[in-house]
C-alpha positions as a Python dict, from the first residue, in 0.01 Angstrom:
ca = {
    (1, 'X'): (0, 0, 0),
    (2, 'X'): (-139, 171, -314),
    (3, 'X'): (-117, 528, -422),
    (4, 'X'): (-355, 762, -615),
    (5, 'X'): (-519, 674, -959),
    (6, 'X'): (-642, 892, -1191),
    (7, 'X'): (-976, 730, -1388),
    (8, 'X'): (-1012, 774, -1755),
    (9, 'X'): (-1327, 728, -1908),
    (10, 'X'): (-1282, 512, -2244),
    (11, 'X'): (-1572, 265, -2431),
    (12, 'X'): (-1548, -91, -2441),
    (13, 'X'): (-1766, -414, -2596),
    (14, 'X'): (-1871, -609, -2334),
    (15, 'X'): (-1761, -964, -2548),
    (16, 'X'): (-1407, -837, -2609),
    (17, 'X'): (-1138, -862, -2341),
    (18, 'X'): (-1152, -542, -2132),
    (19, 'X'): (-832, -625, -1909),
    (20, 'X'): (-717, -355, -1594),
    (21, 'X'): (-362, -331, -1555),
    (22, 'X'): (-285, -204, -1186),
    (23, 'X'): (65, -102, -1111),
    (24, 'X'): (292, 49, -848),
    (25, 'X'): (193, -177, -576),
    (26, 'X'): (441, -169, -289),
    (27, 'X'): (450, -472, -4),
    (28, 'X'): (769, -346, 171),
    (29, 'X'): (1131, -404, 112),
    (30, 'X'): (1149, -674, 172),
    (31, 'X'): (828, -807, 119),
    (32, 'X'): (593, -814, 465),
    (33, 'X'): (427, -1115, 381),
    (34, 'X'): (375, -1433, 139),
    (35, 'X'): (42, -1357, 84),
    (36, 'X'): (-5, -1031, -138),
    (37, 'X'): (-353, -1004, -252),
    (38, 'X'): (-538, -747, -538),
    (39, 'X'): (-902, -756, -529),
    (40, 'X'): (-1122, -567, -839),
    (41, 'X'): (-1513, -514, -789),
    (42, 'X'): (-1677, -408, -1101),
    (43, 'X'): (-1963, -222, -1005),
    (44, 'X'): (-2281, -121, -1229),
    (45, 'X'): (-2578, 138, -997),
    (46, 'X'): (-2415, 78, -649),
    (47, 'X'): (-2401, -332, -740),
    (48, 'X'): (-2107, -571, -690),
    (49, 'X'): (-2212, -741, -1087),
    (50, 'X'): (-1789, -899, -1038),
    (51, 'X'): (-1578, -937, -830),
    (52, 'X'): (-1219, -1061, -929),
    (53, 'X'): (-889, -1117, -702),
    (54, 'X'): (-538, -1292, -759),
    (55, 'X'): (-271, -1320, -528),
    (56, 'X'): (52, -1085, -647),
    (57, 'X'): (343, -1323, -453),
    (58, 'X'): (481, -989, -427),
    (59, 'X'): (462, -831, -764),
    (60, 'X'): (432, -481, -807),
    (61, 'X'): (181, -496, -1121),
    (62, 'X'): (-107, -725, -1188),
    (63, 'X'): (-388, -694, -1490),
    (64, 'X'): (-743, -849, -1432),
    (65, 'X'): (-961, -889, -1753),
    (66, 'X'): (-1339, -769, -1630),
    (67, 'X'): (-1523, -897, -1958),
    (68, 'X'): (-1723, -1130, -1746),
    (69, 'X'): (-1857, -883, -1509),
    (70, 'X'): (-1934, -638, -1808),
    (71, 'X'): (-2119, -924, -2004),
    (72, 'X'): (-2352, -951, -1627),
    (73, 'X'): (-2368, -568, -1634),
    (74, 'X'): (-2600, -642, -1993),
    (75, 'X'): (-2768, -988, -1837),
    (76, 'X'): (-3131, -796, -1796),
    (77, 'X'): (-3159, -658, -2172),
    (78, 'X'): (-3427, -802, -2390),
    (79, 'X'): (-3368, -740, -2772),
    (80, 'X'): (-3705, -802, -2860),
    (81, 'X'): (-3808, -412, -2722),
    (82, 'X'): (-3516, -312, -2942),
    (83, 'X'): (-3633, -481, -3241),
    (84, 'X'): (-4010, -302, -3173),
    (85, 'X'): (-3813, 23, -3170),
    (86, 'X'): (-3665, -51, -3527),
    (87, 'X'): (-3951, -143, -3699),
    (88, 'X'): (-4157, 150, -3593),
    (89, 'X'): (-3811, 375, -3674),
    (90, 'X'): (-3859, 521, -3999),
    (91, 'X'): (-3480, 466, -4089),
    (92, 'X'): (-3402, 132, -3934),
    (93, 'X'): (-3175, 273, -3688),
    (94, 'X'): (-3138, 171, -3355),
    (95, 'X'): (-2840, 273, -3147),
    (96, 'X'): (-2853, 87, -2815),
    (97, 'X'): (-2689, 285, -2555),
    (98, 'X'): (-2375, 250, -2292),
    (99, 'X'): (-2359, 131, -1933),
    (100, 'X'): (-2132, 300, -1710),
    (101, 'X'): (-1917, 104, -1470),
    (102, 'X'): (-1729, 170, -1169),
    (103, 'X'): (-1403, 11, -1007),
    (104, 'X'): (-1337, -47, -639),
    (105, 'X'): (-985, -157, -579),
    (106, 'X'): (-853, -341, -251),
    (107, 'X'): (-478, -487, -102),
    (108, 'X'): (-507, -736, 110),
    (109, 'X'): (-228, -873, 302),
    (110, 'X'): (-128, -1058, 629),
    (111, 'X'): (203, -875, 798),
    (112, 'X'): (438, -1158, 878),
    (113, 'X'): (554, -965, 1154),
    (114, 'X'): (275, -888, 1382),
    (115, 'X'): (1, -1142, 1221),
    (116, 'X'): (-223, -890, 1148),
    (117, 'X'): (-426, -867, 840),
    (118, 'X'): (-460, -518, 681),
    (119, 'X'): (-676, -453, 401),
    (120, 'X'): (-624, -112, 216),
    (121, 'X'): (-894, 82, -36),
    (122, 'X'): (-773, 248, -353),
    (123, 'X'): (-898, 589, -412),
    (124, 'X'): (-854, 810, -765),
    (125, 'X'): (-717, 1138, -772),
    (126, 'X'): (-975, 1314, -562),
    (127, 'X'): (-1000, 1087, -306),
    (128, 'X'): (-1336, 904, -463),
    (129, 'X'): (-1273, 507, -337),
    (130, 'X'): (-1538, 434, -636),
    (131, 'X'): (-1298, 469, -901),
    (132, 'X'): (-1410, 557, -1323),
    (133, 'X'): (-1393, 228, -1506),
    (134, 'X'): (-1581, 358, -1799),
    (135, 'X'): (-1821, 255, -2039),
    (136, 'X'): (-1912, -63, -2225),
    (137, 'X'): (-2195, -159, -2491),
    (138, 'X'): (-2288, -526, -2581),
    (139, 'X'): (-2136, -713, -2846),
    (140, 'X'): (-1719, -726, -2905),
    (141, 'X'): (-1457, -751, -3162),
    (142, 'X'): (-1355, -1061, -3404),
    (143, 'X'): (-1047, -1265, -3327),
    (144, 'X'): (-960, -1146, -3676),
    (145, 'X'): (-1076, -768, -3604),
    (146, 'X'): (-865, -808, -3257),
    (147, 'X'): (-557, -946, -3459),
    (148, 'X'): (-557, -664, -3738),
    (149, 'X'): (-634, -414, -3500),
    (150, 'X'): (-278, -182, -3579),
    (151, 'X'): (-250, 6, -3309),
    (152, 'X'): (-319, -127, -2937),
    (153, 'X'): (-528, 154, -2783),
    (154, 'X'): (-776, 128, -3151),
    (155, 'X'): (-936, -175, -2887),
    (156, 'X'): (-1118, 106, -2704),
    (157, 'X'): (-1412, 160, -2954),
    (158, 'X'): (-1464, 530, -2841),
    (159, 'X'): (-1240, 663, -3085),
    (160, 'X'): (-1484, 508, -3362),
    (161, 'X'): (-1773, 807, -3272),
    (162, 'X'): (-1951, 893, -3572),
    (163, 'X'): (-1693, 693, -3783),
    (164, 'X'): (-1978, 489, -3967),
    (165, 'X'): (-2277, 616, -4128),
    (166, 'X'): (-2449, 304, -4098),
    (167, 'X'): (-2652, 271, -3785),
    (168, 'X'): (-2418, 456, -3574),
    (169, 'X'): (-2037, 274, -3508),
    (170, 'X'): (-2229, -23, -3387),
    (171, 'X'): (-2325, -134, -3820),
    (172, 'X'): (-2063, -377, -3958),
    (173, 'X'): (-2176, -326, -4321),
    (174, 'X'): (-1966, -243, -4612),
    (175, 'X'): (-2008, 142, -4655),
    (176, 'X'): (-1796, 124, -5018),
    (177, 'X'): (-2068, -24, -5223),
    (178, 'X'): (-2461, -26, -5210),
    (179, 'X'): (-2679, -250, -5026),
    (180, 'X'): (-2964, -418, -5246),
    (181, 'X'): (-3322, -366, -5043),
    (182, 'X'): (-3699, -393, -5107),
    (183, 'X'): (-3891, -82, -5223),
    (184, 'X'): (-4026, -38, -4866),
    (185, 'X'): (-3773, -204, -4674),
    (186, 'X'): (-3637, -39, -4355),
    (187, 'X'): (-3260, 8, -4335),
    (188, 'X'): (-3011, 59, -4039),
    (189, 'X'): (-2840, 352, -4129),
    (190, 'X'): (-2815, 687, -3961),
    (191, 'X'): (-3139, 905, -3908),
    (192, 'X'): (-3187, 1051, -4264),
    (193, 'X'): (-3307, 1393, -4122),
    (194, 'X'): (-3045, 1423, -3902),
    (195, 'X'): (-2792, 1680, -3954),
    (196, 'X'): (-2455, 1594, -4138),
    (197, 'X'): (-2589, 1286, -4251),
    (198, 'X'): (-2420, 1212, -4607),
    (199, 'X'): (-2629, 927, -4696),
    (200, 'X'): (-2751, 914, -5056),
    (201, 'X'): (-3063, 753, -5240),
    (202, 'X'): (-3014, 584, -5592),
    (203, 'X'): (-3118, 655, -5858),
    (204, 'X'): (-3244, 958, -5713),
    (205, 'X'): (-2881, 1076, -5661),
    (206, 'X'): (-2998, 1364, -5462),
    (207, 'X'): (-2824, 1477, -5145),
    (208, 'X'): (-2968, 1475, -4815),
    (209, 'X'): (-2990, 1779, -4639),
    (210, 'X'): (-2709, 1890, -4473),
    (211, 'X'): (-2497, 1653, -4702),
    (212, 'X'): (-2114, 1725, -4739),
    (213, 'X'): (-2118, 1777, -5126),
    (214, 'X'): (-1722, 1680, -5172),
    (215, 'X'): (-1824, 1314, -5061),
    (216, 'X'): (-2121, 1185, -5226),
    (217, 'X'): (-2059, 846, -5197),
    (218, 'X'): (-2124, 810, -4870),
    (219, 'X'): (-2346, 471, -4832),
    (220, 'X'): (-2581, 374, -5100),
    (221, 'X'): (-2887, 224, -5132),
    (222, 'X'): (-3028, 13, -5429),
    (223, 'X'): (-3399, 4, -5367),
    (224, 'X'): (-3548, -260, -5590),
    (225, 'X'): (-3906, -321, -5729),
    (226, 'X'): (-3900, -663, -5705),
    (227, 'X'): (-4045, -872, -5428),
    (228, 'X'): (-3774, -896, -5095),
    (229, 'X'): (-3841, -1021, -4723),
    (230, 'X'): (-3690, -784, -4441),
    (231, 'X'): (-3514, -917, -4173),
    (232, 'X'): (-3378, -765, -3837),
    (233, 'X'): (-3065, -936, -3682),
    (234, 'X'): (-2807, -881, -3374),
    (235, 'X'): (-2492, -802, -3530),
    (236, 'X'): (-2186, -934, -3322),
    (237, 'X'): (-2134, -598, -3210),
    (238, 'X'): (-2510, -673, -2996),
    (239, 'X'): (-2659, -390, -3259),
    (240, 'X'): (-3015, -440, -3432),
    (241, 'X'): (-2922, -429, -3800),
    (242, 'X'): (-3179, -477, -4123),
    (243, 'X'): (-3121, -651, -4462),
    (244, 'X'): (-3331, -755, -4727),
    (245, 'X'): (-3294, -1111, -4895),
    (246, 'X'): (-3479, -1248, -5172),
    (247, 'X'): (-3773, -1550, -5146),
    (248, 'X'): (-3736, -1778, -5358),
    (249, 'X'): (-4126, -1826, -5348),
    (250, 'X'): (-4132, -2202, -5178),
    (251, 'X'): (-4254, -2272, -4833),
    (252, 'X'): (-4315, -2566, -4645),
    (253, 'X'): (-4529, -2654, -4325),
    (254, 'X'): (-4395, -2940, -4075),
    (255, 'X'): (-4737, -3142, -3980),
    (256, 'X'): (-4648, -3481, -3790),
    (257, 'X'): (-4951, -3665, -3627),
    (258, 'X'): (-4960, -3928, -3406),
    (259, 'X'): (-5224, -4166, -3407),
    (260, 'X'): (-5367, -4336, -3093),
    (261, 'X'): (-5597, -4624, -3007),
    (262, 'X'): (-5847, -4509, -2783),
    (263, 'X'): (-6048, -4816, -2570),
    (264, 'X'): (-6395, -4734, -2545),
    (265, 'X'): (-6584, -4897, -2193),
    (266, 'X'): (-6656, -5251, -2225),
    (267, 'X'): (-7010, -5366, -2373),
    (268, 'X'): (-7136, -5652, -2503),
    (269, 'X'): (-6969, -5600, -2879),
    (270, 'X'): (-6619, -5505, -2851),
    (271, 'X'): (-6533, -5127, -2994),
    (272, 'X'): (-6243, -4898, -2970),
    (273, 'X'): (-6178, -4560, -3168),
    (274, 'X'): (-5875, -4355, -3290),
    (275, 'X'): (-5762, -4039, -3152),
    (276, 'X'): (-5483, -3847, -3395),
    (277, 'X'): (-5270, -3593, -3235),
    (278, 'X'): (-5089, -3308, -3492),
    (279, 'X'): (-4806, -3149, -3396),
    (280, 'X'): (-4575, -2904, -3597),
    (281, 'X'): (-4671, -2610, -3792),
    (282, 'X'): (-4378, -2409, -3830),
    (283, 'X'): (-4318, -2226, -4184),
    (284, 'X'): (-3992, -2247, -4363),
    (285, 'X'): (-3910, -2086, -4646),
    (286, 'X'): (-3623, -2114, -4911),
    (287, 'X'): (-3396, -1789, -4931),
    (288, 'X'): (-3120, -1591, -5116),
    (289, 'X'): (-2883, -1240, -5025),
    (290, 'X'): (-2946, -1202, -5427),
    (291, 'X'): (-2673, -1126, -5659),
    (292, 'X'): (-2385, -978, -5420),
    (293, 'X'): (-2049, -819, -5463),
    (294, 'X'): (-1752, -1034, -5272),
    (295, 'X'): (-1764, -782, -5015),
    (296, 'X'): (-2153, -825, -4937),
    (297, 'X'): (-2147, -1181, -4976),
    (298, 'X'): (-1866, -1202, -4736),
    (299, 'X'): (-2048, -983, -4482),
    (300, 'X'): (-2381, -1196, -4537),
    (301, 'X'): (-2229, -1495, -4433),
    (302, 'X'): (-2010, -1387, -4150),
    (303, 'X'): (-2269, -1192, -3944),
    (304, 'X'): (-2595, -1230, -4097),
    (305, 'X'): (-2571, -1620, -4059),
    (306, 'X'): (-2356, -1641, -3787),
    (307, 'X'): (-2604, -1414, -3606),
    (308, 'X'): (-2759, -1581, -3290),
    (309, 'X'): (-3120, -1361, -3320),
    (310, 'X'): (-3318, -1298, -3591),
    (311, 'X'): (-3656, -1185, -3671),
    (312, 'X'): (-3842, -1162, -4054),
    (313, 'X'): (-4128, -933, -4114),
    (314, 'X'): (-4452, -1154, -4187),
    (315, 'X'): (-4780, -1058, -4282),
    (316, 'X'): (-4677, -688, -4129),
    (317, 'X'): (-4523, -809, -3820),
    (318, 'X'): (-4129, -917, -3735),
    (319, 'X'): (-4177, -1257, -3597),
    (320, 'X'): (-3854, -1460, -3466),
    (321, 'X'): (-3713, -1685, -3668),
    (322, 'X'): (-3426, -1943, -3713),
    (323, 'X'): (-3186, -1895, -4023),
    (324, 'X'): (-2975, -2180, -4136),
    (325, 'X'): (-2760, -2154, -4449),
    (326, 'X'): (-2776, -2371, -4718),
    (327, 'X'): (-2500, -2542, -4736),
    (328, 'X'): (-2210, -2583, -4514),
    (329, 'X'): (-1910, -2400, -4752),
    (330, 'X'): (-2013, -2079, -4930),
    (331, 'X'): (-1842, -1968, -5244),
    (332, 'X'): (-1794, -1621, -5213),
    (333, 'X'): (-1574, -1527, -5487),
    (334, 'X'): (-1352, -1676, -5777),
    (335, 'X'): (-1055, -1478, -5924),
    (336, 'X'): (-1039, -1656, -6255),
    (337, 'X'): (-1489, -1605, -6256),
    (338, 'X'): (-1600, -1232, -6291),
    (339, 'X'): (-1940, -1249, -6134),
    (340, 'X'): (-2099, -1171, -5833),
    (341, 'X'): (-2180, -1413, -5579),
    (342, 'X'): (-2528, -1522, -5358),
    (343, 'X'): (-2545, -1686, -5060),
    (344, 'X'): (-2896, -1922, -4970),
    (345, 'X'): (-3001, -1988, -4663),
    (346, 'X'): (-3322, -2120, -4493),
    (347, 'X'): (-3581, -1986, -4300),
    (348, 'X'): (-3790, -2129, -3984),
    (349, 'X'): (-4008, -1969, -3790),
    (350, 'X'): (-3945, -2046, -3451),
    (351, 'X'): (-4297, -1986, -3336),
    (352, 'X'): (-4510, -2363, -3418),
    (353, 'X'): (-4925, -2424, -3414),
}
């Protein structure tokens, strides 16, 4: 019941929908039987991680979207070695790798004729029944990003290879104006050394080696002198990324104690003692992106506090945390205001004692 199929290798995020379109089934003319099954196993170093089928009623084409099985492909990676490979990176960068998936692809079908169930293995185009699914990475595309995405086949992010300087095609910073960061603060951009990089230091306004001297303005840094906190976030694209925000110098400590009455044993003069029981300690601190351009405010509030990990460096060590933002609506720009824009947040640390 199903011919040859040729496997393409193409790159896909895990989040998005990644959706199989099988065609050219044939069930007979006329149809052998009512019940026309497809079956698709998604499978990741020899292991069934999905396994999806849908009866046809006859239908020569079906599509399957797999993003569940890819998202169980990534259900054993911890982000917490990646974010120990970051801060000990001398750039920032960290470029987490792709998982390679195959497909195996079944008809099922009961012949109305003879009663007899027959179940039939695809193969590809050398006979392989484990058929090239591809590749896929953690994290996905935006509704939005989906929506404005102009041409249908721009879904598959392989075409984006080397596209962004910034910490590899997995960054979702602005590259068309500079990122504000401490004087010592890490930042997720490509490997400065590496060759072909284009990124570019101010003030120093020096090019890198290798640098393509027609483009400067590849992306820019503004390293300031004044005091910033560096954090390390998972970018809805499931990248490590780094960005500096400014402290606004308060912090608080949550103490709550409980006091109980403890009965000592009975004597001849009655006595009893209190016991007090503290609970709490967790740090928070009051925060700001700093002056930002619409752009950088924009990005600040859409991924960096709509991120679901995060991690601050503190007293030489990134330590998780939990950022909340300020307020509930951000103002990121007025048209009739020419000024830049900040966005505040708060920060917890989500360790406590």
């Amino acid at each position: 019941m199903f011919g040859k199929v040729d496997g393409v290798i193409h790159t896909y995020f895990a989040d998005s929908p990644v959706v199989i379109d099988i065609s050219g089934l044939y069930w007979g003319n006329p149809v052998v039987s009512p019940f026309t099954i497809v079956r698709v196993e998604v499978v990741y170093n020899n292991k069934v991680v999905g396994d999806f089928r849908a009866d046809t009623g006859g239908q020569t084409s079906i599509s399957f979207d797999i993003s569940s099985a890819l998202r169980a492909l990534w259900a054993d990676y911890d982000f917490n070695s990646e974010v120990v490979s970051a801060s000990s990176s001398s750039s920032g960068s960290t470029l987490r790798g792709y998982r390679s998936y195959t497909l195996r692809i079944y008809t099922e079908y009961l012949d109305s004729k003879d009663g007899e169930f027959t179940k039939t293995q695809c193969v590809d185009g050398e006979g392989n029944t484990d058929i090239p699914g591809g590749r896929c990475c953690i994290g996905g595309l935006t509704e939005w990003e989906r929506y404005a995405i102009p041409h249908k086949e721009y879904a598959d992010v392989s075409h984006w290879n080397h596209s962004n300087l910034r910490n590899g095609d997995a960054s979702t910073k602005p590259t068309s104006s500079p990122e504000r960061v401490g004087s010592q603060s890490p930042t997720s951009w490509v490997d400065l050394h590496e060759t072909g990089t284009r990124s570019v230091f101010y003030p120093a306004n020096t090019l890198t080696p290798g640098a393509d001297s027609e483009n400067p303005h590849a992306p820019l840094v503004l390293r300031d002198s004044i005091p910033y906190v560096d954090f390390l976030f998972v970018n809805r694209r499931g990248a490590v990324e780094t960005c500096s925000g400014q402290t606004k110098e308060n912090m608080n400590i949550s103490v709550e104690t409980q006091q109980y009455a403890h009965v000592e044993r009975p004597t001849f003069q009655p006595s009893r003692s209190l016991l007090a029981i503290a609970k709490g300690g967790r740090r928070s601190w009051g925060m700001s992106s700093g002056r930002q351009t619409r752009e950088w405010a924009e990005w600040w509030t859409l991924e960096f506090l709509m991120a679901r990990k995060w991690w601050m460096k503190y007293q030489g060590s990134f330590v998780p945390v939990i950022v909340e933002p300020a307020k509930k609506s951000n103002g990121i720009y007025d048209k009739a205001k020419q000024q830049m824009a900040s966005v505040e947040f708060t920060v917890t640390l989500a360790l406590e004692g």
